[in-house]
N, C-alpha and C positions, 0 to 999 in steps of 0.2 A: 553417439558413440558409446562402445558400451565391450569393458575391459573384462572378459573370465579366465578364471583358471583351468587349468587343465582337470586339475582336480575336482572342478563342476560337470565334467565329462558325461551323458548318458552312455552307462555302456551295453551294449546289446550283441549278446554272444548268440550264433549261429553253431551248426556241426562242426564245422572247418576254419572259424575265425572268431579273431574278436574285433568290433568295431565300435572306438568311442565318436561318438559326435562331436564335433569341435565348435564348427557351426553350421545352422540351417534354421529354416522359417520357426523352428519351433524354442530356437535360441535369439531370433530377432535381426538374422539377416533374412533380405528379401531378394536377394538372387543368383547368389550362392551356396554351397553346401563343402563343408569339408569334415572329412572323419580320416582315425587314425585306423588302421587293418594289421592286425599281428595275426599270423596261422603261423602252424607248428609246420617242419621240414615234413612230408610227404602230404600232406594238406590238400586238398579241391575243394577251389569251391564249382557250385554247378555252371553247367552251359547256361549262359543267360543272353541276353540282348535289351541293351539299357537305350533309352530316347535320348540322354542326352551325351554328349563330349563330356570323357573322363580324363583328367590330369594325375595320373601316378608316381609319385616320386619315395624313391626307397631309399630307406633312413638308415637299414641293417639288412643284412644275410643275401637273402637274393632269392628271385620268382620266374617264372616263365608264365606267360600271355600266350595262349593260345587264341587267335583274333585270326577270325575266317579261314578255320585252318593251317596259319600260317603260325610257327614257335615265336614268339618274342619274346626274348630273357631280358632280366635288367636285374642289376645288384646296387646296393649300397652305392648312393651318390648318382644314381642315371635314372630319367624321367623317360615314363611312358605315355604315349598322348591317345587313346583309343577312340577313333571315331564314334558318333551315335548310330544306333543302327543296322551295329555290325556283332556279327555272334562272337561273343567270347568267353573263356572260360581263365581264371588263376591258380597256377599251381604256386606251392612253396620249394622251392629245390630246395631250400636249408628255412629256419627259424626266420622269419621276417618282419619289418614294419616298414609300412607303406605311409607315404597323407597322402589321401585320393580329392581333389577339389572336382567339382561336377554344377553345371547348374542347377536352381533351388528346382524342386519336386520332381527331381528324376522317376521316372517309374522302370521295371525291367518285363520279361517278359521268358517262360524258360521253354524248351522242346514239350515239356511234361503239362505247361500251363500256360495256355496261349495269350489270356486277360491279364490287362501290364497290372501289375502293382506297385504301388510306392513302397522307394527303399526308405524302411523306419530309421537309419541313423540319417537319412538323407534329406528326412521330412520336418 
């Protein structure tokens, strides 16, 4: 077992978010992954499509899921469960933070870049 602070965080800023690592194989768990995601109110991140089951739960402000087309909003206190698989993209309707848990070595994959990659706070 093995206790970190949050303030041991890597953090790895994108265009559209910030994402600290909380944990994943590169922190010493072996098959899960959690990070924290703050984006600012008008925010996108890209259309992606992740291999694995994403757990989203919003801490503050509030987000819309765009998941195969369809809107999914969720604000402060409501969890979003996004299947693997399926295209999705996150806007920020207002200032937000999310914890996303996923299983460990998720890869995504976007319209622009078909070869999945590993997400870096995920790895």
């Amino acid at each position: 077992m093995s206790i970190r602070s949050g303030a041991d965080a890597v953090r790895h800023e994108t265009p559209n978010a910030v994402m600290r690592t909380l944990a994943a194989p590169s922190t010493g768990a072996q098959e899960l992954s959690v990070w924290e995601v703050t984006m600012a109110a008008g925010a996108r991140g890209p259309v992606h499509t992740a291999d694995r089951e994403q757990v989203w739960s919003v801490l503050s402000g509030a987000l819309e899921a765009i998941v195969a087309g369809e809107s999914c909003p969720a604000s402060a206190g409501e969890t979003l469960l996004l299947a693997a698989g399926v295209e999705r993209q996150i806007l920020a309707v207002t200032d937000f933070v999310a914890l996303v848990a996923s299983g460990s070595g998720a890869t995504v994959t976007t319209p622009d870049s078909p070869a999945s990659r590993p997400l870096p706070w995920a790895a």
